[in-house]
N, C-alpha and C positions, 0 to 999 in steps of 0.2 A: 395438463401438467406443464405446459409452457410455457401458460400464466404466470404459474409459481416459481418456474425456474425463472422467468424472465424479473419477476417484483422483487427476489433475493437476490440477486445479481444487480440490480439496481441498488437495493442497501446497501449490499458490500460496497459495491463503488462507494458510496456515498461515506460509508464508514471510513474507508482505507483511502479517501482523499482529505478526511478529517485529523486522520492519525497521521497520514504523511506531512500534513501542514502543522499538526504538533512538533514535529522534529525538526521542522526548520529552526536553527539557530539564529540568534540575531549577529550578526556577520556584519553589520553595517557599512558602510562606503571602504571600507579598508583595502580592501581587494580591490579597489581601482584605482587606486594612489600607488599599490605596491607596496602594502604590509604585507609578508610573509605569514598565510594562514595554513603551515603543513607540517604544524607542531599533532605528532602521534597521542592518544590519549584513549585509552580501553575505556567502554561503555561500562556503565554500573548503577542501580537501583532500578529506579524510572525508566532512565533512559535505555537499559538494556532489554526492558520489559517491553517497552513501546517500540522497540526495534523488532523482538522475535515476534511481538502482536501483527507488525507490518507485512512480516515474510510469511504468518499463518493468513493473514488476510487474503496476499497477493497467491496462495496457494492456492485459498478458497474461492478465489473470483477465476481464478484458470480451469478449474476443474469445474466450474458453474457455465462457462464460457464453453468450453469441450461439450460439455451435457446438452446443453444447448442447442449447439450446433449438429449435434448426434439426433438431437429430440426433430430438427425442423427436417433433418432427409431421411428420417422414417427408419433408420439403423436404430432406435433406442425403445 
């Protein structure tokens, strides 16, 4: 079982470093010159999607990571 919790844990990663790099915005040099980028704006469509996809991700890979760790000292 360690196998497997170890090979999903590894997707996940691999998922949730794909989706986190979805959501980087393109920002470009502006922020080092000193444009002000702290204009408020609510998520919506996509981007709200890919946001609560990222917080179900990062739940799934903590609770793979717990298991895990459970599985290797003989508690699980």
């Amino acid at each position: 079982m360690e196998t497997y919790l170890s090979i999903a844990q590894i997707m996940v990663a691999v998922v949730l470093i794909g989706v986190i790099l979805l959501q980087v915005r393109g920002g470009g040099l502006g922020g080092i010159f000193g444009q002000p980028d702290s204009t408020y704006r609510a998520r919506r469509g996509v981007e709200k999607t890919l946001f609560q996809f990222t917080i179900a991700l990062a739940v799934v890979f903590i609770i793979l990571a717990i298991l895990s760790t459970l599985e290797r000292s003989g508690r699980l």
